[in-house]
C-alpha positions in Angstrom: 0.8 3.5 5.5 4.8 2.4 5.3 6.5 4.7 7.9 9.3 3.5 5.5 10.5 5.1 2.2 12.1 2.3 -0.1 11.4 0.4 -3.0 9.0 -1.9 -1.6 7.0 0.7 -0.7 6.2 0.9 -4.6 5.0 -3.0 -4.4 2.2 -1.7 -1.9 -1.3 -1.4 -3.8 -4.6 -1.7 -2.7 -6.7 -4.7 -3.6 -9.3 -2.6 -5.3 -7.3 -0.5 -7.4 -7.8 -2.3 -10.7 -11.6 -1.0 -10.3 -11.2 2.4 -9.0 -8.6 2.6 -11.8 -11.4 1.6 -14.4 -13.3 4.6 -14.3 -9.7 6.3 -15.2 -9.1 4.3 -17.7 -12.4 3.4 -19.4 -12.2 6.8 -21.3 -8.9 5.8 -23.3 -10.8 3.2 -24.8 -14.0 5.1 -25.8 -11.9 7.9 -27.6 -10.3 4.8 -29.3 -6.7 4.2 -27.2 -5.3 1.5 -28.9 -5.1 -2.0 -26.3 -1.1 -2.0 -27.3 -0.2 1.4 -26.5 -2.4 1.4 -23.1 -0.6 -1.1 -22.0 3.3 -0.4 -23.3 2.5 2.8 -21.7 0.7 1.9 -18.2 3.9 -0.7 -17.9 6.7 2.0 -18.5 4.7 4.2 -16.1 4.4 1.5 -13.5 8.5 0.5 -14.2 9.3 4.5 -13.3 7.5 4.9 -10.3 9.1 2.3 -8.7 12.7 3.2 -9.0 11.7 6.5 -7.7 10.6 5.0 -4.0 14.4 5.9 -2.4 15.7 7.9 -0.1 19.3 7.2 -1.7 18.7 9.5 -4.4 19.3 13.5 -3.1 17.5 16.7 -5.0 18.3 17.2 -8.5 18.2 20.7 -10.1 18.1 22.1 -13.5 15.6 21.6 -16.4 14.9 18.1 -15.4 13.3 19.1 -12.1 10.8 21.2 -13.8 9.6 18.0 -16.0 10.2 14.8 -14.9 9.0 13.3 -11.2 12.2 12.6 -9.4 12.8 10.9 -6.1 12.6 13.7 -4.4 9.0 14.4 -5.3 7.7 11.2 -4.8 8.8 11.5 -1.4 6.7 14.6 -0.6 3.6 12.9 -1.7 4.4 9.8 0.8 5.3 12.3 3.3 2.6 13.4 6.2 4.5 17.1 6.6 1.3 19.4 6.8 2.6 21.4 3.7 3.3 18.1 1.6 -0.1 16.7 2.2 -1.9 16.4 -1.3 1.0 17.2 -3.4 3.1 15.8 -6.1 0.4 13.5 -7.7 2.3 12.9 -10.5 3.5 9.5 -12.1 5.9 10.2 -14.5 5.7 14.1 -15.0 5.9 16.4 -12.4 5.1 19.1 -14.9 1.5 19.0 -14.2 1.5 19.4 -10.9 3.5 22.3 -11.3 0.8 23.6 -13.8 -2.6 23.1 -11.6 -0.9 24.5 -8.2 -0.6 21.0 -6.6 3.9 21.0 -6.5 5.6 21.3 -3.5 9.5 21.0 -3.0 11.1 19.2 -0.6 12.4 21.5 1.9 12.1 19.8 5.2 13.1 15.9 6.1 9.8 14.0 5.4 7.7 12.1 7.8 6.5 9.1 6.5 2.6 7.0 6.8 -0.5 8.5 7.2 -1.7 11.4 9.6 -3.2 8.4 11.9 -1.1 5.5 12.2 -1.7 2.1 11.2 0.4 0.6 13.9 0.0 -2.5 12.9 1.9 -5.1 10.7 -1.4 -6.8 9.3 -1.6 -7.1 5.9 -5.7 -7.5 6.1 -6.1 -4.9 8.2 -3.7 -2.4 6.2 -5.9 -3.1 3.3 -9.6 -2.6 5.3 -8.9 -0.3 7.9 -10.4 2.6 6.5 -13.6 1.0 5.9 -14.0 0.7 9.4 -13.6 4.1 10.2 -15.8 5.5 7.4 -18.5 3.1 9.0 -17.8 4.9 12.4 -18.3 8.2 11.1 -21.5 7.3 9.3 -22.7 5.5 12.5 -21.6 9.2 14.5 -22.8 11.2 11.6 -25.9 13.2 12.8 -27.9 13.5 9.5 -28.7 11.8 7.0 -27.1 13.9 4.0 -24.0 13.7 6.0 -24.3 9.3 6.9 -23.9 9.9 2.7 -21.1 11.9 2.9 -19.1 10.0 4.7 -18.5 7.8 1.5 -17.6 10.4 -1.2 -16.5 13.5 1.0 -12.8 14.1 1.0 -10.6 11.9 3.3 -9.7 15.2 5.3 -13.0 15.9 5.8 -15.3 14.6 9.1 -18.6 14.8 10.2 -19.8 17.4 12.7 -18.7 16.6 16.3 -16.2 13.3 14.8 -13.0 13.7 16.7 -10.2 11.9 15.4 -7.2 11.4 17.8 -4.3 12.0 15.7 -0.6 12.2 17.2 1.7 15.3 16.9 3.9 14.3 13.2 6.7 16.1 14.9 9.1 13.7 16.8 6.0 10.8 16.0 8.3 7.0 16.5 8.1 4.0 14.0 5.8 1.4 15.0 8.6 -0.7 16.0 7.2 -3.6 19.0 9.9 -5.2 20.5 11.1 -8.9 18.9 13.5 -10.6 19.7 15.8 -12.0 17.5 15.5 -15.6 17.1 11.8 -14.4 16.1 13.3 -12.2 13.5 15.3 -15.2 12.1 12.2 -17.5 11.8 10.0 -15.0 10.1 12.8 -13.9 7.9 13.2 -17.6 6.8 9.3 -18.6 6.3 8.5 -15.2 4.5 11.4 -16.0 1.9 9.8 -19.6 1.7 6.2 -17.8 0.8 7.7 -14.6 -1.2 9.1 -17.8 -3.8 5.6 -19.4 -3.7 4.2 -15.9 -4.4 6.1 -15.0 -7.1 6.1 -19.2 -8.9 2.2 -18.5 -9.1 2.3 -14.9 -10.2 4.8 -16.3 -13.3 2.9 -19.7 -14.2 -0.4 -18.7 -13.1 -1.9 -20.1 -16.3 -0.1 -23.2 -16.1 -1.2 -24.4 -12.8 -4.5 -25.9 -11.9 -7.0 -23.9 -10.1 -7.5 -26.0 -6.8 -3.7 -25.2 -6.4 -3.7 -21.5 -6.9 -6.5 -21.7 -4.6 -5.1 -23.4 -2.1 -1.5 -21.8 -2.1 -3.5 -18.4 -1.7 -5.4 -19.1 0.7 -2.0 -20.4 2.7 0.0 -17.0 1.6 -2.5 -14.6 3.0 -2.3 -16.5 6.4 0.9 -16.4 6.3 1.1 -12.8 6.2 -1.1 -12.4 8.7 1.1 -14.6 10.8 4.0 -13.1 10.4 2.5 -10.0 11.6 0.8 -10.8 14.8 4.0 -13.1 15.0 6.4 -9.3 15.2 3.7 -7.8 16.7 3.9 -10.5 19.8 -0.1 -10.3 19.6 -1.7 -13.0 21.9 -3.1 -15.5 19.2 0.1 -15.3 16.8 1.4 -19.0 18.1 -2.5 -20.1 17.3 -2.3 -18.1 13.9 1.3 -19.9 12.8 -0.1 -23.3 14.1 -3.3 -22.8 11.4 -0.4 -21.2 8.8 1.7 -24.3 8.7 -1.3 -26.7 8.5 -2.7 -24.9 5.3 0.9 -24.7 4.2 1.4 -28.3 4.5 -2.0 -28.8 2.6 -1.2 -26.8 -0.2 1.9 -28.4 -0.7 0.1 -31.5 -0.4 -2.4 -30.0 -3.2 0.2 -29.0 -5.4 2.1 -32.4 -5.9 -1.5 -34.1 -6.4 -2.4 -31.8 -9.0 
């Protein structure tokens, strides 16, 4: 949903992609995949298509543009251009969507997010979002084969008499609330505070005891939801970093126990 093109754009992932992946996946084993190669591979796959998230990087020509996914045509598939939607699917290759009619070249500056805006910094809500708006269009759904629909239909598609308001892409603005900048400063310094804690457990993980990861996950995802209502200037953010700094204080606490 980033209205942003950058590299941590690349770092955004769904929290159940490592079981929609499975069904993807499952096949390289059955036909006998070795576990080494999968996972050499998968990792030099996921190492490319992060560089590739920038804007800093023009269009390349020559042979190399038939082949090889370049910034470029990453940025169509993250772009919300009528004529880029569902393009450029490829990881590492751009050869294949050439082959199955699914390329398109960037030809016009791109317009980045989805067709209707998230406009909203909340992590939690980023994630479930969707769900809620599948479950409105079962609940609108007239019959029944289409309440089924809803679930395994196309994104673009809706049921009959589902109206979606969806702003013009032309000329759409950032979600951008005004903050001021004393707020900027304080969320700045507390997010670096949590990104360290983040990445500590995400490295020794399987070194630290399981009442701590616990506990400093529980206070990491409230922080981020903090931080956002916090920009956002939402009503219950001062309530929200109140509850943050308790549950940060108590997983510190936690930690040096353990």
């Amino acid at each position: 949903q980033s209205e942003d093109y950058n590299l941590a754009v690349a770092l955004r992932q769904s929290v159940l992609t490592s079981w929609t992946a499975l069904p993807f996946y499952l096949p390289l084993a059955l036909i006998g995949v070795p576990m080494p190669v999968f996972a050499v591979m998968h990792g030099l796959s996921t190492i490319y298509q992060f560089w590739i998230h920038t804007q800093l990087v023009k269009r390349m020509h020559g042979p190399i543009d038939w082949i090889v996914n370049l910034p470029s045509h990453h940025r169509v598939h993250h772009a919300i251009n009528p004529q880029y939607l569902d393009k450029n699917y490829g990881a590492t290759l751009i050869v294949w969507d050439r082959l199955f009619g699914t390329y398109a070249p960037e030809d016009e500056p791109c317009v980045y997010g989805i067709t209707k805006p998230l406009r909203s910094f909340d992590p939690m809500w980023a994630q479930f979002h969707y769900w809620f708006d599948m479950v409105a269009m079962m609940r609108a759904a007239r019959r029944p084969i289409e309440k089924v629909r809803v679930w395994f239909a196309s994104p673009a598609w809706k049921p009959e008499g589902y109206v979606v308001s969806v702003p013009p892409i032309k000329g759409r603005k950032k979600y951008d609330p005004p903050v001021s900048i004393r707020m900027e400063r304080y969320v700045f310094v507390h997010y670096a505070i949590v990104g360290n804690a983040t990445f500590a457990i995400l490295f020794w993980h399987h070194a630290i005891a399981r009442e701590v990861l616990i506990a400093v996950g529980v206070a990491v995802l409230a922080s981020l939801v903090a931080f956002g209502a916090l920009l956002e200037g939402k009503r219950w953010a001062k309530v929200a970093e109140v509850v943050r700094l308790g549950l940060v204080v108590a997983a510190a606490v936690v930690w040096l126990r353990a």
